[in-house]
Backbone atoms as SQL, in Angstrom:
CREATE TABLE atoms (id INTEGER PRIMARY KEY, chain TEXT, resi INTEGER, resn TEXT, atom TEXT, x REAL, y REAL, z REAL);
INSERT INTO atoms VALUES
  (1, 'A', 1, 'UNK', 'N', 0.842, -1.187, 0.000),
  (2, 'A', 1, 'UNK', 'CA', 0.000, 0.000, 0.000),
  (3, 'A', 1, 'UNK', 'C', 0.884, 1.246, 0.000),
  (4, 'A', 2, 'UNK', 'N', 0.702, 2.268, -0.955),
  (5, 'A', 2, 'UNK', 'CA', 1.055, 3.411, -0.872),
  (6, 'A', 2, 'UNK', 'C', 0.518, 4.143, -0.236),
  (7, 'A', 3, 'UNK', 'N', 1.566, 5.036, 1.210),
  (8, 'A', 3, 'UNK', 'CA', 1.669, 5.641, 2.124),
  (9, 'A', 3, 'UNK', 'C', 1.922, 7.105, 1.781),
  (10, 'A', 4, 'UNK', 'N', 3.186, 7.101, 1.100),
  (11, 'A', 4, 'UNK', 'CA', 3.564, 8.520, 1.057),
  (12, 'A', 4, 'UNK', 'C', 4.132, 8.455, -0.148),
  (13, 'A', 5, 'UNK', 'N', 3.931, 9.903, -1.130),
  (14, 'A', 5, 'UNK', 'CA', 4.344, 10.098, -2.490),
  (15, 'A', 5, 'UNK', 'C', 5.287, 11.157, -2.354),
  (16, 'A', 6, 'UNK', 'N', 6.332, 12.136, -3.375),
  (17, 'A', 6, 'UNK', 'CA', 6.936, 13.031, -3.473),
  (18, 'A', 6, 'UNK', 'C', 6.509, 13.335, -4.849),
  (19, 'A', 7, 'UNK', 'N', 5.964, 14.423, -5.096),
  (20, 'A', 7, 'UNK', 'CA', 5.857, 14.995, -6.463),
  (21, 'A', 7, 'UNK', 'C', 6.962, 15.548, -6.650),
  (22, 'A', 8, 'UNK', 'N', 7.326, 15.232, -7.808),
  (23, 'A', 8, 'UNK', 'CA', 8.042, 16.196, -8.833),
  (24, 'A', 8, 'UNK', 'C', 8.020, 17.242, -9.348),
  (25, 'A', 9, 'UNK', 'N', 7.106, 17.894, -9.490),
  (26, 'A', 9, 'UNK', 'CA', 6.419, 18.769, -9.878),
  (27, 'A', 9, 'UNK', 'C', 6.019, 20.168, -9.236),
  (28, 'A', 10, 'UNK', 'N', 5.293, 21.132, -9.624),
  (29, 'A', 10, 'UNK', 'CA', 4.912, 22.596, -9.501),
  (30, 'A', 10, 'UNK', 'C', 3.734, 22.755, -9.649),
  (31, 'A', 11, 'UNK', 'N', 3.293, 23.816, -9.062),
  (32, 'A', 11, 'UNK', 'CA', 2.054, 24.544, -9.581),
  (33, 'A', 11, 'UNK', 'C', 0.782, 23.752, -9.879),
  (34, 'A', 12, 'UNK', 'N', -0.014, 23.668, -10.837),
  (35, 'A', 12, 'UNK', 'CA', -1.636, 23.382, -10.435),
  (36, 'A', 12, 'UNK', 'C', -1.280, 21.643, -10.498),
  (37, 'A', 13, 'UNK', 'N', -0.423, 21.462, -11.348),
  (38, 'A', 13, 'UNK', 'CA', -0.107, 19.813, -11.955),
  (39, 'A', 13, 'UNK', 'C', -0.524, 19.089, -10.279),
  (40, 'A', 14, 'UNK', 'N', 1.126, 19.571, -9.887),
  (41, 'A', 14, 'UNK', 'CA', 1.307, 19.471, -8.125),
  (42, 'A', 14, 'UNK', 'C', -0.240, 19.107, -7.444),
  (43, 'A', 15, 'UNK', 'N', -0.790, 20.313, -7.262),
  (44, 'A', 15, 'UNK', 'CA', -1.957, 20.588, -6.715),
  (45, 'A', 15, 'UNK', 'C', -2.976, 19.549, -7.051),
  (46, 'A', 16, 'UNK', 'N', -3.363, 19.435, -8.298),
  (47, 'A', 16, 'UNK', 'CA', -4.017, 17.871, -8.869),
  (48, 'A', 16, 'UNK', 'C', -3.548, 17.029, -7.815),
  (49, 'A', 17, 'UNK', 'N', -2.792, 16.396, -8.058),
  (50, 'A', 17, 'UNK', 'CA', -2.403, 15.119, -7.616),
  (51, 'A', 17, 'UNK', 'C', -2.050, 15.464, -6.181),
  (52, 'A', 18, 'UNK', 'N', -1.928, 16.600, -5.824),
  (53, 'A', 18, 'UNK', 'CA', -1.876, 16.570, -3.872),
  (54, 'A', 18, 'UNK', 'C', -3.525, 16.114, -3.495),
  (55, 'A', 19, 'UNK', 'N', -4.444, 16.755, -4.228),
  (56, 'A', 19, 'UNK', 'CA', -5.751, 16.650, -4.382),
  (57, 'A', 19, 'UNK', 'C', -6.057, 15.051, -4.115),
  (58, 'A', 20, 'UNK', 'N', -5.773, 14.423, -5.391),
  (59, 'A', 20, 'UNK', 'CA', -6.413, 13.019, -5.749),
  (60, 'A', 20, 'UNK', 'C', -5.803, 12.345, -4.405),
  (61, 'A', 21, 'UNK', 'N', -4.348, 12.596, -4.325),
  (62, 'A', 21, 'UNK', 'CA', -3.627, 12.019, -3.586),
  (63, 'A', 21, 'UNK', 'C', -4.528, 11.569, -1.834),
  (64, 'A', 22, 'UNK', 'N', -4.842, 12.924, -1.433),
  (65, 'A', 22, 'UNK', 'CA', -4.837, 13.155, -0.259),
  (66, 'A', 22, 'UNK', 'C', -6.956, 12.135, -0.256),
  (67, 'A', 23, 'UNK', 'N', -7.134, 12.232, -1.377),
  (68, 'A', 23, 'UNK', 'CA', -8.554, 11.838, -1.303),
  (69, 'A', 23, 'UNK', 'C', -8.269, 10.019, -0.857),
  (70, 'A', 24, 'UNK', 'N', -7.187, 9.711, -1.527),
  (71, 'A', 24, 'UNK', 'CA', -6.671, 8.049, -1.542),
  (72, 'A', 24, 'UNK', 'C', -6.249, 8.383, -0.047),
  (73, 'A', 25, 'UNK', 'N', -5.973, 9.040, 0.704),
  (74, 'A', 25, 'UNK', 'CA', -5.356, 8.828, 1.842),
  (75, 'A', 25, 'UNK', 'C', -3.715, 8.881, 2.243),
  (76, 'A', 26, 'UNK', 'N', -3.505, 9.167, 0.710),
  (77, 'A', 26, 'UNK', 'CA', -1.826, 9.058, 0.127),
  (78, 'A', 26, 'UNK', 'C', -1.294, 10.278, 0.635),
  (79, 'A', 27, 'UNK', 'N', -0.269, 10.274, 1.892),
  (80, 'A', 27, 'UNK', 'CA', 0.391, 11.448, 1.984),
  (81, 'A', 27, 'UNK', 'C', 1.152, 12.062, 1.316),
  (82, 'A', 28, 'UNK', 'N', 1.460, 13.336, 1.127),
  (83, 'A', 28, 'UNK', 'CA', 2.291, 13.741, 0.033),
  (84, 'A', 28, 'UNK', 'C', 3.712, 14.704, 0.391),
  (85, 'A', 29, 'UNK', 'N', 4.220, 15.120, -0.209),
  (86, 'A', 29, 'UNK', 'CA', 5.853, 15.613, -0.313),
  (87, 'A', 29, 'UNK', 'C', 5.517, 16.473, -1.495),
  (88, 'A', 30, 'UNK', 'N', 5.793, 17.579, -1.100),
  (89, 'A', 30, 'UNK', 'CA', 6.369, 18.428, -2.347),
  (90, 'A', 30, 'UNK', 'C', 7.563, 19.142, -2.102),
  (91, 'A', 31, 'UNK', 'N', 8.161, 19.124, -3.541),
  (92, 'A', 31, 'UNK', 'CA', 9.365, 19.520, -3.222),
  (93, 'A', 31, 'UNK', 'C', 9.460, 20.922, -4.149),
  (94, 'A', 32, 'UNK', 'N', 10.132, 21.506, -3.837),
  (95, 'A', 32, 'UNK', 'CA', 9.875, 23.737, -3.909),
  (96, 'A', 32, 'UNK', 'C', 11.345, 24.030, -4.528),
  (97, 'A', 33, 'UNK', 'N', 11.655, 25.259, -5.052),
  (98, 'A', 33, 'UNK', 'CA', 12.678, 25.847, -5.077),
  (99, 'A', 33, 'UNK', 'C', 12.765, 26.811, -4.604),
  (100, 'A', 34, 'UNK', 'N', 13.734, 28.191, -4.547),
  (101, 'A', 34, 'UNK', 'CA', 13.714, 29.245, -3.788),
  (102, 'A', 34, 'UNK', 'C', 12.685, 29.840, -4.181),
  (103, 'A', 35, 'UNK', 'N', 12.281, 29.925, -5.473),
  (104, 'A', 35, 'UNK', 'CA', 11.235, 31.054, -5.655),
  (105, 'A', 35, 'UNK', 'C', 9.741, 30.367, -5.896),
  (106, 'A', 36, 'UNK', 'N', 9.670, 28.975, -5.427),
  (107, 'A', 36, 'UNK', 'CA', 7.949, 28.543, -4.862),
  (108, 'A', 36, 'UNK', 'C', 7.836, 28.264, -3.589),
  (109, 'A', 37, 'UNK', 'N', 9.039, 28.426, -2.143),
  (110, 'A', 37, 'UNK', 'CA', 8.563, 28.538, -1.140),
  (111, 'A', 37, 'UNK', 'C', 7.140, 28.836, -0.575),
  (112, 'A', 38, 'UNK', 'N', 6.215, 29.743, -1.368),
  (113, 'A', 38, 'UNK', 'CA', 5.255, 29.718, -0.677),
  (114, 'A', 38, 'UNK', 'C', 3.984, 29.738, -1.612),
  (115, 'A', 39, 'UNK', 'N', 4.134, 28.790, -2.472),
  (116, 'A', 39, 'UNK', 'CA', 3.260, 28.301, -3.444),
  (117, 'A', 39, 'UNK', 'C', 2.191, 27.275, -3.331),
  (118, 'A', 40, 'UNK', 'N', 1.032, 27.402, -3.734),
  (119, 'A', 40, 'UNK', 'CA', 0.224, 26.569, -3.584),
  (120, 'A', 40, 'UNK', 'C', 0.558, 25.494, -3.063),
  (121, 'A', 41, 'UNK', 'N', 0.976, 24.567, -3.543),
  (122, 'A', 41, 'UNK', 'CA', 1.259, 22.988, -4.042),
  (123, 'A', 41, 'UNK', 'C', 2.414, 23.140, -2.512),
  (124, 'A', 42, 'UNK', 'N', 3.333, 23.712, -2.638),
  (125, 'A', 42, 'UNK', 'CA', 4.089, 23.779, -1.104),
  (126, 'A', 42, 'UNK', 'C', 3.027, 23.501, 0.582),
  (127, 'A', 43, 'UNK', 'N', 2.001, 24.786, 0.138),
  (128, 'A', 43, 'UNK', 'CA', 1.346, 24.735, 1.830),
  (129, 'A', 43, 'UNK', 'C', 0.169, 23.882, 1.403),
  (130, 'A', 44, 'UNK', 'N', -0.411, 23.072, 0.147),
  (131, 'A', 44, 'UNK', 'CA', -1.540, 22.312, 0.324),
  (132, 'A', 44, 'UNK', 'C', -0.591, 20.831, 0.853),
  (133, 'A', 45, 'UNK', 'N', 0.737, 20.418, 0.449),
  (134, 'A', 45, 'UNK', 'CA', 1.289, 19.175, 0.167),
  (135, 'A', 45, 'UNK', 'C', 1.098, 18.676, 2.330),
  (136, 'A', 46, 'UNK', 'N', 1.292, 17.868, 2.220),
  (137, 'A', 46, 'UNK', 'CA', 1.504, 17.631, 4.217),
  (138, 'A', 46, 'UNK', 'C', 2.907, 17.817, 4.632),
  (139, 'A', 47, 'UNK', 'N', 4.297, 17.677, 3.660),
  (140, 'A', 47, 'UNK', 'CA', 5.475, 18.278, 4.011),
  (141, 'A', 47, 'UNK', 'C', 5.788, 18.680, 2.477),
  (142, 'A', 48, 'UNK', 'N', 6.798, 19.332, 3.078),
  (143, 'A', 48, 'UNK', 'CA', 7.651, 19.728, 1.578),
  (144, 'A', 48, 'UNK', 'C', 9.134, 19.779, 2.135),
  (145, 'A', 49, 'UNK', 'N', 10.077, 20.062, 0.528),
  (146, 'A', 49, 'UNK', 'CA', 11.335, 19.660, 0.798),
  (147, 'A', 49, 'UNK', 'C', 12.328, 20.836, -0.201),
  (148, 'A', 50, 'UNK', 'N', 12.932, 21.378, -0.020),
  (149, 'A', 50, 'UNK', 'CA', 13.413, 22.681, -0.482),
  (150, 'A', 50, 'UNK', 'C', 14.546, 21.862, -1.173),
  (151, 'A', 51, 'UNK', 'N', 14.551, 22.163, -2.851),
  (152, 'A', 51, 'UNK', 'CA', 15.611, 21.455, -3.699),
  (153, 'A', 51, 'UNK', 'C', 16.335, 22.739, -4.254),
  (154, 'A', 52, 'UNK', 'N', 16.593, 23.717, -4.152),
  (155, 'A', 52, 'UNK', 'CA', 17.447, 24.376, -4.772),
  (156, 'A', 52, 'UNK', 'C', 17.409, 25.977, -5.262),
  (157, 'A', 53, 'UNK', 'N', 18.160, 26.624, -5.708),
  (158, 'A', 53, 'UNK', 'CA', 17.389, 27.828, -6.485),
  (159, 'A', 53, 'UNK', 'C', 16.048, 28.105, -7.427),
  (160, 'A', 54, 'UNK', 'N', 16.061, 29.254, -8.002),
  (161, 'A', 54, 'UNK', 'CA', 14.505, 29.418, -8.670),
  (162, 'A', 54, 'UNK', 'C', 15.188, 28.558, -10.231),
  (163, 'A', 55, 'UNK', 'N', 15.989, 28.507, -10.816),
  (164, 'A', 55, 'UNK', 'CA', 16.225, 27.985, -12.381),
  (165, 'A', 55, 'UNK', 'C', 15.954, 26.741, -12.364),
  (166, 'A', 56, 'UNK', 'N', 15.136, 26.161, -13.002),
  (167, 'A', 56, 'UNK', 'CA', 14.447, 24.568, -12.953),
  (168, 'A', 56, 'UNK', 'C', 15.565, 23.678, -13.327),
  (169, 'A', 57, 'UNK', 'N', 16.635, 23.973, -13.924),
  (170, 'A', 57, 'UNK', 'CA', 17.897, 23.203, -13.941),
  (171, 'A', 57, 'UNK', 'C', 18.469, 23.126, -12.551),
  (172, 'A', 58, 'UNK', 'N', 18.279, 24.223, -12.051),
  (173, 'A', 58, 'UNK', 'CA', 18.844, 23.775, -10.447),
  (174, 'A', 58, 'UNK', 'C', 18.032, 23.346, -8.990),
  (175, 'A', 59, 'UNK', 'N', 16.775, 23.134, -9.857),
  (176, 'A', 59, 'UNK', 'CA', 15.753, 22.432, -8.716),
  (177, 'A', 59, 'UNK', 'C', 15.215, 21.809, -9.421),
  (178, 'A', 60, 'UNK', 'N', 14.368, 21.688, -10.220),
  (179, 'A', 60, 'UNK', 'CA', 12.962, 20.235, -10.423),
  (180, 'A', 60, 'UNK', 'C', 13.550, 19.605, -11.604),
  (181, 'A', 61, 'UNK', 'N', 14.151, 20.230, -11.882),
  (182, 'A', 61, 'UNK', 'CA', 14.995, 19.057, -13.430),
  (183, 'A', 61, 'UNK', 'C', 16.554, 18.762, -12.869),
  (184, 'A', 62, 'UNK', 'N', 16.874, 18.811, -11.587),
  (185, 'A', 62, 'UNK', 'CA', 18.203, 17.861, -10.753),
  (186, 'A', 62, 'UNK', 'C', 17.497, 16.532, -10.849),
  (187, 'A', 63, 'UNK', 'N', 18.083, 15.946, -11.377),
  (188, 'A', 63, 'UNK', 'CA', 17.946, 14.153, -10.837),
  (189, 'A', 63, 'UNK', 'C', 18.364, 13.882, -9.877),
  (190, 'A', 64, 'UNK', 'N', 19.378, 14.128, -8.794),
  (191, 'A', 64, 'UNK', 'CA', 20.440, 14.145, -7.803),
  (192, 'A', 64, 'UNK', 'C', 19.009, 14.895, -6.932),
  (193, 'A', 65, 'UNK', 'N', 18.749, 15.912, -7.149),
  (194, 'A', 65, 'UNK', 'CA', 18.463, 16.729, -6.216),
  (195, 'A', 65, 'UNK', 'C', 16.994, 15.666, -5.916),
  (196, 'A', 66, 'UNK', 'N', 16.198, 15.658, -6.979),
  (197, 'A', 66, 'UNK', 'CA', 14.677, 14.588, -7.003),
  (198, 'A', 66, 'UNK', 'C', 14.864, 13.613, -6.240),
  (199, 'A', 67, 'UNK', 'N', 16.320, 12.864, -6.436),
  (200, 'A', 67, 'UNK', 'CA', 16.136, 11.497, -5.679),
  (201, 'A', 67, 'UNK', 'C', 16.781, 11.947, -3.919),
  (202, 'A', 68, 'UNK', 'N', 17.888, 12.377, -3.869),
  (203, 'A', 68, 'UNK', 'CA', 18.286, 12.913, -2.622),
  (204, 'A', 68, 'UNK', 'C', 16.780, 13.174, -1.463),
  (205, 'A', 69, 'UNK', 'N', 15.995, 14.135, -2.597),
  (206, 'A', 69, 'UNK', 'CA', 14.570, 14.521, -1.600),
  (207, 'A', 69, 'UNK', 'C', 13.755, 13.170, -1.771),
  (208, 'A', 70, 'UNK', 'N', 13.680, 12.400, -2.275),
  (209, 'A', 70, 'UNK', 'CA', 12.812, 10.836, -1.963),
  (210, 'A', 70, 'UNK', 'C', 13.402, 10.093, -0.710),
  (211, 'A', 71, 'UNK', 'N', 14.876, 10.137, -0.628),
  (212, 'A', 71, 'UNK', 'CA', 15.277, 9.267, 0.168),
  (213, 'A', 71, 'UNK', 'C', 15.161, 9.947, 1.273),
  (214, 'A', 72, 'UNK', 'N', 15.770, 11.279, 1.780),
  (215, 'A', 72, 'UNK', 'CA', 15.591, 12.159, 2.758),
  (216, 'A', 72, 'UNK', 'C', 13.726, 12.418, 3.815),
  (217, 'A', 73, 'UNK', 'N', 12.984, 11.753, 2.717),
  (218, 'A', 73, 'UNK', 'CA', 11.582, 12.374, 3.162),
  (219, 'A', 73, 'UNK', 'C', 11.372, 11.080, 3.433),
  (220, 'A', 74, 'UNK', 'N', 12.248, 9.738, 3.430),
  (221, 'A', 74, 'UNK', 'CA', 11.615, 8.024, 4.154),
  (222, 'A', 74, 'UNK', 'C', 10.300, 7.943, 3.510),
  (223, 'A', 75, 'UNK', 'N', 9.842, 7.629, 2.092),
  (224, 'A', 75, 'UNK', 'CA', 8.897, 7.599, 1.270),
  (225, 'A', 75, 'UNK', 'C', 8.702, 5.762, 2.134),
  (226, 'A', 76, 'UNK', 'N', 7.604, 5.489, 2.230),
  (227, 'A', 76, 'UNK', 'CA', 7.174, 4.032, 2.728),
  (228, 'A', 76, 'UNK', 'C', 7.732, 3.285, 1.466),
  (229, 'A', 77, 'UNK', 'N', 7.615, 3.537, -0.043),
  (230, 'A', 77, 'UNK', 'CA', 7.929, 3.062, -0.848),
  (231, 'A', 77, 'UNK', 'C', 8.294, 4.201, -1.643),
  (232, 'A', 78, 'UNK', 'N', 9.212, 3.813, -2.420),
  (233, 'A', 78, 'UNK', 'CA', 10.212, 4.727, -3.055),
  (234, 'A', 78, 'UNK', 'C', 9.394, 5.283, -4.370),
  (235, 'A', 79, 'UNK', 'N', 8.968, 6.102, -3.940),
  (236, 'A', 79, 'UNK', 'CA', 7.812, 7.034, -5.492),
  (237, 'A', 79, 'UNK', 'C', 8.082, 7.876, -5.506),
  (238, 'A', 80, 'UNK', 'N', 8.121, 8.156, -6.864),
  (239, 'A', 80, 'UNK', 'CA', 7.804, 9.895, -7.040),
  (240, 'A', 80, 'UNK', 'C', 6.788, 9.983, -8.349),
  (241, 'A', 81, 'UNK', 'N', 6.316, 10.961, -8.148),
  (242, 'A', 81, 'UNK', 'CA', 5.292, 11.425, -9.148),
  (243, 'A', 81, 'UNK', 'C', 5.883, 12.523, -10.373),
  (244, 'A', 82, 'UNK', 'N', 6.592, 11.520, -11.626),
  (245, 'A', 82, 'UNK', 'CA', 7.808, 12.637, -12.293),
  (246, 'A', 82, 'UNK', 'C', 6.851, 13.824, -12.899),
  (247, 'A', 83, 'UNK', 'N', 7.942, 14.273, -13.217),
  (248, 'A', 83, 'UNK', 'CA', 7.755, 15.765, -13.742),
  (249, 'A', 83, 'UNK', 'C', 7.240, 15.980, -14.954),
  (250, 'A', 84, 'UNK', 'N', 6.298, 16.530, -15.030),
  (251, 'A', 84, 'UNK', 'CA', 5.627, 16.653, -16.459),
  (252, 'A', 84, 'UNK', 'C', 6.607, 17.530, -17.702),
  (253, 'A', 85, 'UNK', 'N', 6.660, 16.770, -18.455),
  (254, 'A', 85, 'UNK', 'CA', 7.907, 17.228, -19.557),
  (255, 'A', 85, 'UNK', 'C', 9.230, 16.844, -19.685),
  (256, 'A', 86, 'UNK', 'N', 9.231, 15.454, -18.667),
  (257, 'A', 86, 'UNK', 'CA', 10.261, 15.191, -18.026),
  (258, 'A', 86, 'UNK', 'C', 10.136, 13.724, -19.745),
  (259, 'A', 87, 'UNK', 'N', 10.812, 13.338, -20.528),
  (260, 'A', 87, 'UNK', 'CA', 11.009, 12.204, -21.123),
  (261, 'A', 87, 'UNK', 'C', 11.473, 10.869, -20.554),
  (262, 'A', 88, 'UNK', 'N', 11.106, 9.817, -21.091),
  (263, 'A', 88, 'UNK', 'CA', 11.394, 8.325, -21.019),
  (264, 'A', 88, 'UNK', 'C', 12.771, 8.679, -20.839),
  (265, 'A', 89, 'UNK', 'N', 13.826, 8.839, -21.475),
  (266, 'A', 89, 'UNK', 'CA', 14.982, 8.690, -20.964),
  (267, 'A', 89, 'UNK', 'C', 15.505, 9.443, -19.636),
  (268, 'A', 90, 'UNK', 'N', 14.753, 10.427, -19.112),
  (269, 'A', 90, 'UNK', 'CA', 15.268, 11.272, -17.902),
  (270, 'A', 90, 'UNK', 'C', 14.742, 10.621, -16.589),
  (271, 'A', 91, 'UNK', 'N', 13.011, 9.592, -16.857),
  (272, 'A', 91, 'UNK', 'CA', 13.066, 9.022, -16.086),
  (273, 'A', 91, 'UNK', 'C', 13.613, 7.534, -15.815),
  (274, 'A', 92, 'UNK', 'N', 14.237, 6.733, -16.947),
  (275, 'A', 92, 'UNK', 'CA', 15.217, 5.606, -16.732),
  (276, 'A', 92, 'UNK', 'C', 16.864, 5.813, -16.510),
  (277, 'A', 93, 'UNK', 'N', 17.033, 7.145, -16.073),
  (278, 'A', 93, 'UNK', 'CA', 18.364, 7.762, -16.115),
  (279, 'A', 93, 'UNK', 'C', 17.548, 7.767, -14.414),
  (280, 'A', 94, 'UNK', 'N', 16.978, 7.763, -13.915),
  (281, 'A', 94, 'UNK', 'CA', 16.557, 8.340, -12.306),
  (282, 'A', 94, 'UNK', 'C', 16.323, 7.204, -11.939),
  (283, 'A', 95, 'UNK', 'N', 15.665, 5.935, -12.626),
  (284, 'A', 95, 'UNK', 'CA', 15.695, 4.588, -12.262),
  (285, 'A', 95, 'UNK', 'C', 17.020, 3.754, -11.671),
  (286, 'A', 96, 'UNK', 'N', 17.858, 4.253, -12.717),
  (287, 'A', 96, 'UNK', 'CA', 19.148, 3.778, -13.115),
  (288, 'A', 96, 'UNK', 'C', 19.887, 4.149, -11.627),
  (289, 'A', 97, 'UNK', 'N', 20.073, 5.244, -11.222),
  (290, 'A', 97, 'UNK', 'CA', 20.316, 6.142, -10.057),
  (291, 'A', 97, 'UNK', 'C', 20.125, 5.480, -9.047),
  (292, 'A', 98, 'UNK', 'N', 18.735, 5.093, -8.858),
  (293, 'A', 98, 'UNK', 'CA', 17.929, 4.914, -7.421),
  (294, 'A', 98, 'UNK', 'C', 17.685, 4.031, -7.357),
  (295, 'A', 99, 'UNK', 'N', 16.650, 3.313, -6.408),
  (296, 'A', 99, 'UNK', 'CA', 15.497, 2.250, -6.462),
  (297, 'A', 99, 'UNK', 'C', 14.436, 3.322, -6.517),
  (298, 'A', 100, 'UNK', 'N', 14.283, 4.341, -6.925),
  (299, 'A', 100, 'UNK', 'CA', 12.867, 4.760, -7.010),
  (300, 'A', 100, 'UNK', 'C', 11.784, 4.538, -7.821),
  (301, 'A', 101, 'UNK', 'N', 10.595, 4.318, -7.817),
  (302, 'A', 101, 'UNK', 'CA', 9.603, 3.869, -8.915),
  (303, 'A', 101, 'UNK', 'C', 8.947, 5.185, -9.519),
  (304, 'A', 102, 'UNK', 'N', 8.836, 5.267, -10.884),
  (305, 'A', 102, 'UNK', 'CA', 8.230, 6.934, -11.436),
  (306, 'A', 102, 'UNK', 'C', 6.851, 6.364, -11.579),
  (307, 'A', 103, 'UNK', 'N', 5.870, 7.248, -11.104),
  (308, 'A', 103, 'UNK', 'CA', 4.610, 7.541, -11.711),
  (309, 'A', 103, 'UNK', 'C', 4.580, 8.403, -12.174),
  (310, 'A', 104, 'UNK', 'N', 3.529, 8.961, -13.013),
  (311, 'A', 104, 'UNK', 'CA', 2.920, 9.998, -13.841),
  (312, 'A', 104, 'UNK', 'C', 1.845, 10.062, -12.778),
  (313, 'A', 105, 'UNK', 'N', 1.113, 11.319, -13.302),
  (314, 'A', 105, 'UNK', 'CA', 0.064, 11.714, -12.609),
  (315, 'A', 105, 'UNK', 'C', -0.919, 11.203, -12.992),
  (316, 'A', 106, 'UNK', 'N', -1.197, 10.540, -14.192),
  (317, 'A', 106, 'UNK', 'CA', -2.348, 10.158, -14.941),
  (318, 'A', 106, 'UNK', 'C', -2.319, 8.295, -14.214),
  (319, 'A', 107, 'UNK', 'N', -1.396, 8.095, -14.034),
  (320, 'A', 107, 'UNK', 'CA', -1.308, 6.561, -13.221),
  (321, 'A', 107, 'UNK', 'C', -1.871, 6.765, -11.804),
  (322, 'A', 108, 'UNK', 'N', -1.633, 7.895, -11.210),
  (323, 'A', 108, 'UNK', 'CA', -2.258, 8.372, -10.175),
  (324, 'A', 108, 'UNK', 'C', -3.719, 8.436, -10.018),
  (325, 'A', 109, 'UNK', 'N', -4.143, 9.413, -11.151),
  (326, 'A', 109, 'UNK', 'CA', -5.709, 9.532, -11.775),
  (327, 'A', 109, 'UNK', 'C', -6.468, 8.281, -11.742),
  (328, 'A', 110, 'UNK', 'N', -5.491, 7.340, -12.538),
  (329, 'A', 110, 'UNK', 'CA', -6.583, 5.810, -12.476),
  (330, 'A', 110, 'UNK', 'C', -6.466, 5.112, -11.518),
  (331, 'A', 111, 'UNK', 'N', -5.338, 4.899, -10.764),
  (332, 'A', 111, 'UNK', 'CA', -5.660, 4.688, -9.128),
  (333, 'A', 111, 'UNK', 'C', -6.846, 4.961, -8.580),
  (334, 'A', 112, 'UNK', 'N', -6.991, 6.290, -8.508),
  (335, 'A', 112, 'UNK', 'CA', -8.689, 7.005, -8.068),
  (336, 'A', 112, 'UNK', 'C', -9.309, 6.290, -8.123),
  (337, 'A', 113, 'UNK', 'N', -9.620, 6.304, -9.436),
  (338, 'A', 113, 'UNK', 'CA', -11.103, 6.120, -10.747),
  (339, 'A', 113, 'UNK', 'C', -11.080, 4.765, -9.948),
  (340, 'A', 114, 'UNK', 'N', -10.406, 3.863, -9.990),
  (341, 'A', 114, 'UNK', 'CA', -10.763, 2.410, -9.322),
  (342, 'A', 114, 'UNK', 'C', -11.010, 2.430, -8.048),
  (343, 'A', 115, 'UNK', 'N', -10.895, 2.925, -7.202),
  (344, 'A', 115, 'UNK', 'CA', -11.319, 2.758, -5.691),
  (345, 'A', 115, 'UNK', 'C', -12.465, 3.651, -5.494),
  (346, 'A', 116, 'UNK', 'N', -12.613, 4.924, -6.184),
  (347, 'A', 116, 'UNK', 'CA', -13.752, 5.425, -6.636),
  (348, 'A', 116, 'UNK', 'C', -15.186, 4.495, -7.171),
  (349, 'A', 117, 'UNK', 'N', -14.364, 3.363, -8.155),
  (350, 'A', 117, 'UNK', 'CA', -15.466, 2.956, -8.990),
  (351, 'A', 117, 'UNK', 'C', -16.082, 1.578, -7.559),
  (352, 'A', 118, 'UNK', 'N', -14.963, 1.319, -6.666),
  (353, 'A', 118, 'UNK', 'CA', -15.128, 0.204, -5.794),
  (354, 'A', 118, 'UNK', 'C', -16.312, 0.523, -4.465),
  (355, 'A', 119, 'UNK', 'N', -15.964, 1.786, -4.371),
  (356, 'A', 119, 'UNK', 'CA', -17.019, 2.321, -3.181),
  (357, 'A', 119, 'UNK', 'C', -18.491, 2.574, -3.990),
  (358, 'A', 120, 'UNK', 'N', -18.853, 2.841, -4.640),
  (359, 'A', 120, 'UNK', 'CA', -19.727, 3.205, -5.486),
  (360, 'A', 120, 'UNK', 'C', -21.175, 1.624, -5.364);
């Protein structure tokens, strides 16, 4: 059972899936740079994790920095929710790295839809 997630991600994307997340019961992690400290997706997430300056090369597109904040935040199981725009090779280059497992947000989405469709 998934416990706790770390998004990858920013802004409304983030916010989605803190959303769906928190409806599954799934705690969440977001991780910020200097200049989204106090961004949506930061104060909706249940913790967050400060990766770097405002240039997305030096916070949400670090691979180093993404996985460092998975292991640091004791994920129950090693997830993250990658980054939208992020390609097949950037997330088997983060595989390669870690034991971490990538979801998308849309794998997230149908998670829902099924425990949704189960209570119903």
């Amino acid at each position: 059972m998934i416990k706790k997630i770390l998004i990858a991600n920013r802004g409304e994307i983030a916010c989605r899936v803190i959303k769906t997340a928190k409806k599954m019961g799934i705690k969440t992690v977001a991780v910020y740079s200097e200049a989204d400290e106090y961004s949506k997706h930061v104060l909706e997430a249940d913790e967050s994790f400060y990766i770097g300056l405002a240039p997305a090369a030096e916070s949400y597109l670090s691979i180093k920095k993404i996985i460092d904040a998975a292991k640091e935040t004791n994920l129950s199981i090693p997830l993250v929710v990658r980054l939208a725009g992020t390609n097949e090779e950037t997330g088997k280059e983060i595989l390669k790295k870690s034991n971490l497992k990538i979801i998308s947000a849309n794998d997230l989405k149908d998670a829902a839809k099924k425990i949704i469709e189960k209570t119903k």
